[in-house]
C-alpha positions in Angstrom: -81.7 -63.4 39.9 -83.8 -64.5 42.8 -86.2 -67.7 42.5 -88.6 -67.8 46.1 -90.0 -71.3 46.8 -93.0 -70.5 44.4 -91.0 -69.6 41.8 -90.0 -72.1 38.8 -86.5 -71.4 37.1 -86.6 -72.5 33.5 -83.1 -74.0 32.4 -82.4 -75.2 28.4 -82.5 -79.4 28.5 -78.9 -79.6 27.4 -77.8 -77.5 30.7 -79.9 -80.3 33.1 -79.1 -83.4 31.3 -75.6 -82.5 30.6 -75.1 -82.1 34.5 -72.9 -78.5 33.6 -73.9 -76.5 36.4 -72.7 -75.6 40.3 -74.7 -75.7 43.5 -74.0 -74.4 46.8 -76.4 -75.9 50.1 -75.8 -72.8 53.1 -77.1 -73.6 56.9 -79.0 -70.1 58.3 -80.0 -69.1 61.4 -82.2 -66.3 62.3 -81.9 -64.7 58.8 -78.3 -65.1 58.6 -76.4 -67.2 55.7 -73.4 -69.3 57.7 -70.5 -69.0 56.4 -71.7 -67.5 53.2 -68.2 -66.1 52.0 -66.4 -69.1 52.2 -69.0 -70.7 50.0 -69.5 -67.9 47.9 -65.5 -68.1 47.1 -65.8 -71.7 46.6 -69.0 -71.6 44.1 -66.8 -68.5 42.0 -63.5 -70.9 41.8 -65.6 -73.8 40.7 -67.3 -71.5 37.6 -63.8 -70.1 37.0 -61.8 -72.9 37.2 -64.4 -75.5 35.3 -65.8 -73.4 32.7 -63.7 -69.6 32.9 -66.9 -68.1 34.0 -67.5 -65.6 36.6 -71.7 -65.9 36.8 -73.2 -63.1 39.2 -73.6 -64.0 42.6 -75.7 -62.0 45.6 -73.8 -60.7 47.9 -74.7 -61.6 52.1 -76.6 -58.4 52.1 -79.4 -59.4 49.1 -79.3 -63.2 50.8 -80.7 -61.7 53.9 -83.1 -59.7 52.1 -83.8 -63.0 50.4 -84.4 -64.8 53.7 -86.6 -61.8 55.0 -89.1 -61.8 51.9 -89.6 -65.9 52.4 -90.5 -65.3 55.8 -87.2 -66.8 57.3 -85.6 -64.2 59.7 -85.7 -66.2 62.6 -85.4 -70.1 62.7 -82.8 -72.2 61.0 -83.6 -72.5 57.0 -81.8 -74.0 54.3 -80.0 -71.6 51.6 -79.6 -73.0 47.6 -77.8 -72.0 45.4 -77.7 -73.3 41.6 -76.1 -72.2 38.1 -75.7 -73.9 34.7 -73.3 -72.9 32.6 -73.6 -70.5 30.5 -75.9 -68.7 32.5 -74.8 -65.0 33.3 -76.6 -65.7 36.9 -77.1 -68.0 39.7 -80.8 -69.0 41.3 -81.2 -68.7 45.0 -83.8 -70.0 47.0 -84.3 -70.6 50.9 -86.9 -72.8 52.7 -87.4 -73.6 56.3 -85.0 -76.4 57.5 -85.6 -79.1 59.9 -82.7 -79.2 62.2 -81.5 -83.0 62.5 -81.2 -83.1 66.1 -81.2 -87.0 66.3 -78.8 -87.4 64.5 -76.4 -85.3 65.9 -77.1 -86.5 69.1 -77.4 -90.5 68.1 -74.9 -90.4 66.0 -74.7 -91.7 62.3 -75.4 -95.2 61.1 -73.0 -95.9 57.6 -72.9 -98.3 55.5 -69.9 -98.2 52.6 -69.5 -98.4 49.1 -66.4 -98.2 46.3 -67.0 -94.6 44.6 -63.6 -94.0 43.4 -62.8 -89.9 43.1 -62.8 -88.0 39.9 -61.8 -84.8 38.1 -64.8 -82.9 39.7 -64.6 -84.7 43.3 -62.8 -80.9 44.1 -66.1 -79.3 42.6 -70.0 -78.9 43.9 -71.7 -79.7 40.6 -74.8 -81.1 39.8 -73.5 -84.1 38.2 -73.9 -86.4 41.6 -75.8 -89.3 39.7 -73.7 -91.8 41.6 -73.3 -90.8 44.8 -77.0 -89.8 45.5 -78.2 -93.6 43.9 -75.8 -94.8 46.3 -76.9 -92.4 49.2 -80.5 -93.6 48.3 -80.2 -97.2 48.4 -78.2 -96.9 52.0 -81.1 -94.8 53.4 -83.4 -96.8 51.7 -81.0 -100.0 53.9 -82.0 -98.4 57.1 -78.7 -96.5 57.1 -77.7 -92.4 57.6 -75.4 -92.7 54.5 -72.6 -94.4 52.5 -69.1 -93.9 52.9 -67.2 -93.8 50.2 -63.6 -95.3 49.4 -61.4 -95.3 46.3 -59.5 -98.3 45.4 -57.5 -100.0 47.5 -60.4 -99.0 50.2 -58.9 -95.2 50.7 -61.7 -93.1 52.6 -63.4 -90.5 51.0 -66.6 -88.7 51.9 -70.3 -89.4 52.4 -72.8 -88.0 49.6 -73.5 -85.2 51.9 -70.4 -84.5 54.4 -67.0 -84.8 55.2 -65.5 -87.2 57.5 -62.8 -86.9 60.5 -61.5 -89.6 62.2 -59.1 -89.5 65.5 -55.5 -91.6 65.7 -53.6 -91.4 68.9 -54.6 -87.9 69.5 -54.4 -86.4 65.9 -57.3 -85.5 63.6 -57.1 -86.2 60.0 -59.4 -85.8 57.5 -58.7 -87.4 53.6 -57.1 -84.4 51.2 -59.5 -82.3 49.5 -59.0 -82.3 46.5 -58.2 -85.0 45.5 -60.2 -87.6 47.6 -63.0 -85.0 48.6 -65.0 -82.0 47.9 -63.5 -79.5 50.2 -66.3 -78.9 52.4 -67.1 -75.2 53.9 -67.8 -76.6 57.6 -64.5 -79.2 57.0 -62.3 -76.1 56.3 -63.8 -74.2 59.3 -63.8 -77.1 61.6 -59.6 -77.7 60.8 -59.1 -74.4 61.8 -61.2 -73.9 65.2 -59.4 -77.0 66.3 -56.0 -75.9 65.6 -57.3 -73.1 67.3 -57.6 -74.8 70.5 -54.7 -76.9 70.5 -55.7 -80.2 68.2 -53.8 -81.6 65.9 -55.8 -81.8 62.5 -54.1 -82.5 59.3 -55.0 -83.6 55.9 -54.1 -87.6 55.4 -55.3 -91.0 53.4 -56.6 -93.6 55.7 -57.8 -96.9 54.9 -61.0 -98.3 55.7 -59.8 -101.3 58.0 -57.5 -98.1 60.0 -60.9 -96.1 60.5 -62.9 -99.1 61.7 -59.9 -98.8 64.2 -60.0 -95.2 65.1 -60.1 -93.8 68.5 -63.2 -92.4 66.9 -65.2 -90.1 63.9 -67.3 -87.5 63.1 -69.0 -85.8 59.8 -69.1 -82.3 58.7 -72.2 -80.5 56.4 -73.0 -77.2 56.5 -76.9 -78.2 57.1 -76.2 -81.4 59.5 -73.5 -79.9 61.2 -71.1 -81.9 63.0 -71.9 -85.5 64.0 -70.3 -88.3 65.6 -70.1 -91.7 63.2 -71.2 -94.4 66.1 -71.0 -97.6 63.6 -69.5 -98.7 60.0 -71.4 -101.6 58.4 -72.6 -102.5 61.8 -69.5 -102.2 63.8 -69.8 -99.8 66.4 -66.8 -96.8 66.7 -65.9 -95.4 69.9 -67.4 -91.7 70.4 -65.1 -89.1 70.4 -65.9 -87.0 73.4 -63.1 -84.5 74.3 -63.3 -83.4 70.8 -67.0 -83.0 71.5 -66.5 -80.8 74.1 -64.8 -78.7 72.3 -67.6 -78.6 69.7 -70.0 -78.0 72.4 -68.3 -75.1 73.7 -67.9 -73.5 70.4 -71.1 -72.3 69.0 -70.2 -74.3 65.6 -71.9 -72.2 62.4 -75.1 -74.4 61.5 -78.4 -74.3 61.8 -79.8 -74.9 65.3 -77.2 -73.1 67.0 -77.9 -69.6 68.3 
């Protein structure tokens, strides 16, 4: 069941080039998978609901038994998980992670592009073609990423995260499904800041109403949380009581102890 970084999984053509599998990408810290049962229940409903499979899946106990053998129990590392159907078991492997402390403290740098959403937007599968050419070229642009927006210019997601803008005082995000992949860190974020009083709901948005937003931030369970500071080159305001609150939170990724 386990692949270490040495390892090479073999996988039948047909189940690569089809793209019919499910991944799962899990922040650790000091030999611990974050959040691992919210993505564990996400990466079951995806096999069950997309192809009425239920493939085996490690519970937290082997992952940090995984993490201990690679020689990750302290530091932050990066957790994978990957299955093609009809595989009766998912792959796991963990390497060291570089914690992208820029970022989250410059901010992120998009650019956009129309990727409208489709029947697996509400699934983590390995058929991201699209969005990762797409992710490529903004990097490749100078950019952190590429927004994406549906027609009509509807916000999505990034390739690798969620987004959250602020209007007047309220946090919304785009609906997952059906605009985005409902991200682990999204769905914990909603909650710890209903927790503390924000308003957070899910909501469409234009592009033209985020470029005038009181201000935005992305969610990924390996980047963590982190402020959008410009859209195509126009600079967004930085959301800082909201960052506070983050701040004061110990937030579940990588870096944070």
């Amino acid at each position: 069941m386990w692949a270490e970084t040495r390892g090479i999984a073999r996988f039948r053509p047909q189940e690569v080039y089809q793209g019919l599998g499910l991944y799962e990408t899990v922040g650790c810290q000091d030999g611990q998978p974050l959040l691992w049962q919210a993505h564990a229940a996400r990466f079951s409903r995806s096999a069950q609901e997309l192809f009425a499979s239920s493939p085996e899946l490690a519970d937290e106990g082997a992952v940090r038994r995984l993490l201990l053998a690679c020689g990750l129990a302290s530091g932050p590392a990066a957790l994978r998980v990957v299955w093609f159907y009809p595989r009766r078991a998912a792959v796991v492997w963990a390497t060291r992670f570089s914690v992208p402390r820029t970022l989250r403290e410059r901010g992120a740098h998009l650019t956009t592009a129309l990727l409208p959403a489709h029947p697996l937007t509400p699934h983590k599968t390995t058929s991201v073609g699209p969005a990762q050419v797409l992710h490529r070229q903004a990097l490749a642009a100078g950019f952190d990423g590429v927004l994406f927006y549906a027609h009509e210019r509807v916000v999505r997601e990034t390739a690798t995260a969620n987004i959250f803008a602020v209007f007047d005082g309220e946090v919304l995000t785009p609906p997952a499904p059906p605009l985005a992949l409902p991200g682990v860190l999204r769905g914990y974020c909603m909650a710890f800041l209903r927790e503390r009083g924000w308003p957070v709901r899910e909501a469409r948005f234009h592009l033209d109403e985020l470029l005038a937003c009181g201000g935005a931030f992305l969610t990924s369970s390996l980047s963590g949380v982190v402020p959008v500071r410009a859209i195509n080159g126009q600079p967004l305001p930085f959301p800082a009581e909201l960052f506070k609150v983050f701040q004061g939170g110990n937030l579940p990724v990588p870096g944070n102890r």
